[in-house]
C-alpha positions, 0 to 999 in steps of 0.5 A: 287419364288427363284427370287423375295425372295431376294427383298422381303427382302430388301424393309422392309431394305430400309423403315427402314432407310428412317424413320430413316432419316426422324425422325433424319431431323425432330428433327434437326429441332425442336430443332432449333425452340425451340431456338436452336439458342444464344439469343442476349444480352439484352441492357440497360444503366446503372448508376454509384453509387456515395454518395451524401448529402441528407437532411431528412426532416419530415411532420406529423400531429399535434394538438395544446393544450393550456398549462393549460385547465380544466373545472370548477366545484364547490367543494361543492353542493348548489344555485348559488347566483352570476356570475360574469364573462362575456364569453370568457374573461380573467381573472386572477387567484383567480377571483371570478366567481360564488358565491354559497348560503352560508347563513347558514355557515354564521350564524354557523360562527356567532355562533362560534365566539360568543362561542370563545368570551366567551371562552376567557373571562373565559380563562382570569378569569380561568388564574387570579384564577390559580394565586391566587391557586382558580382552579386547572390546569386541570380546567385551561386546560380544558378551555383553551381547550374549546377556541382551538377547538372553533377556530377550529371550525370557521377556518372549517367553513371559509373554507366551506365558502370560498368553496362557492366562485368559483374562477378561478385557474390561469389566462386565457381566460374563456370559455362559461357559462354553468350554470344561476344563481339560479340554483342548482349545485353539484360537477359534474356540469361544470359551464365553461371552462378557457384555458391558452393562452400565453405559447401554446403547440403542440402534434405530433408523430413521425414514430419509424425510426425516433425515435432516432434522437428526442431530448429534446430542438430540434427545429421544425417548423409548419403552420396552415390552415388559416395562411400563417406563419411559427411557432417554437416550441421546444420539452420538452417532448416524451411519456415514450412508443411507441404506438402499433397500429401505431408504433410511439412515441408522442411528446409534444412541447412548442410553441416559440415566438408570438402565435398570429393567434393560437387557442387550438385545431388548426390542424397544419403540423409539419415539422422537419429537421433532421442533414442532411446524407453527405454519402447517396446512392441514385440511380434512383427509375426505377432502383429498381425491386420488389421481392415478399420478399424484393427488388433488383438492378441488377449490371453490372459485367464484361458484365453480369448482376448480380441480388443484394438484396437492402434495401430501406429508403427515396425516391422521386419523381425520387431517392430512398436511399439504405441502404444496397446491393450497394457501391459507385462505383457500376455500376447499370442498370436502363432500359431495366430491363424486358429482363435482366436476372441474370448472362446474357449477357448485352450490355451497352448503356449510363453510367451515373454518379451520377450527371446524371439521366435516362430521364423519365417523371416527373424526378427530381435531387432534393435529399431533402426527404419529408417523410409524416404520416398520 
């Protein structure tokens, strides 16, 4: 018994440290498959930032308006007598184009004008008696004022009568006939349309960026379905606000030169060329990475990728212009930008300089923006 005492205590001793040694291996080795070991820099090629001249050009619908338009509606009720226009003609201002009935203004004026016929002659006798001392003053002006509102009297009727006339209110082309002769029309009839077509004008609004660099007597350009020509037009007007719901400003322009081939109501594409920017950055659109608040680029700085926030304005099919973040001078990178991380290590492959782009399919070196609203 004395004997085997002594082992009986080593063996728990022995089993002890061979766990221990055991778990320290087994944690070595987790340790390094859970990457213990230096990730290798990410390799990417990067792009030099440089400022380069970039023409802003703007496309947005627009709608072309006649310079006068307005439905013709007599001003005061009665029978249609005469029409006496064709649809669709011009017509210059003042024509007469439906005539009203107008028989019993006619008879009252008839009755007026012998009343002032009479009122005249005893004016005439009542001034020779006034002479002589046969009236008194009174009697004299009691008769001559007897004359006045007869005349006045007859120049309420003329125009009552002349009302019966419906004459086009400036030259143009007339529309359809809406109305036949012997029908009974009021003040809310629209017997046709006139539209005055030789000064045109066309609507269009414009994004609230570009707001700003509108002005009165700038010049735009626009086409038309149909015609393969190219229109001007010069801006005379903006609307005194912006509209809330799309955020952009109407403006009104008047059409320049020879309008043939124009109809009011034509939709036309408006395209205005705004002073083009000599100092804008424009970096390769893959270069820019989406956050869920705002975007970023990431620099490359002494061999480690820095992440920079951007602002972003016009873009095409291969270029975007930042605002604000970069400078020229900036050396950016555009590929491999899924295995880059902020403040790691990155290899450099190709650097190229602001004449240069990243090949990728569909790339472009043209820096003339196209920004379209619809």
């Amino acid at each position: 018994m004395n004997l085997r005492h002594p082992l009986f205590l080593v063996l728990p001793l022995l089993i002890l440290i061979t766990s221990c040694d055991s778990s320290e291996r087994k944690k070595e080795a987790e340790q390094k498959q859970k990457g213990g070991g230096v990730r290798p820099p990410a390799r990417a090629d990067a792009y030099i930032v440089k400022t380069q001249l970039l023409a802003d050009k703007l496309e947005t619908p627009g709608s072309l308006l006649s310079n006068q338009e307005t439905e013709i509606h007599p001003e005061v009720a009665g029978r249609i007598t005469g029409i006496y226009f064709k649809e669709g003609s011009f017509v210059n201002k003042g024509a007469l184009l439906v005539k009203l009935n107008d028989a019993d203004l006619q008879a009252q004026r008839k009755k007026i004008e012998t009343q002032i016929r009479v009122a005249q002659q005893n004016l005439n006798r009542s001034e020779k008696l006034l002479k002589i001392g046969g009236i008194s003053k009174q009697d004299y002006e009691n008769t001559e004022l007897t004359l006045s509102s007869a005349k006045a009297d007859l120049a309420v009727t003329n125009t009552q009568i002349e009302k019966t006339n419906i004459r086009a209110p400036f030259s143009g082309k007339l529309g359809l006939r809406l109305v036949s002769s012997g029908a009974y029309v009021s003040t809310q009839t629209a017997l046709t349309t006139i539209s005055q077509l030789n000064q045109m004008k066309i609507d269009f609004t414009v994004p609230e960026r570009y707001i700003p660099q509108i002005k009165l007597g700038q010049f735009v350009n626009f086409t038309v379905e149909g015609n393969n020509r190219t229109y001007a037009a010069k801006v005379v007007a903006t609307q005194s606000k912006i509209m809330e719901n799309t955020r952009s400003l109407q403006v009104r322009a008047a059409v320049q030169g020879s309008q043939s081939g124009l109809t009011p109501g034509n939709f036309a594409k408006v395209i205005i060329n705004f002073e083009p920017n000599p100092n804008a950055i424009m970096i390769p659109t893959q270069a820019i990475v989406p956050q869920a608040r705002g975007k970023r680029v990431y620099l490359y700085n002494r061999g480690k990728a820095k992440a920079v926030d951007v602002t972003t304005g016009l873009r095409d099919s291969a270029n975007v212009q930042v605002l604000t973040g970069l400078k020229p001078g900036d050396t950016i990178l555009v590929t491999g930008l899924l295995t880059v991380r902020p403040d790691a290590k990155v290899n450099l492959g190709r650097v190229l300089n602001g004449t240069q782009q990243p090949k990728q399919k569909g790339d472009s070196t043209k820096v003339t923006i196209a920004k379209q609203t619809k």
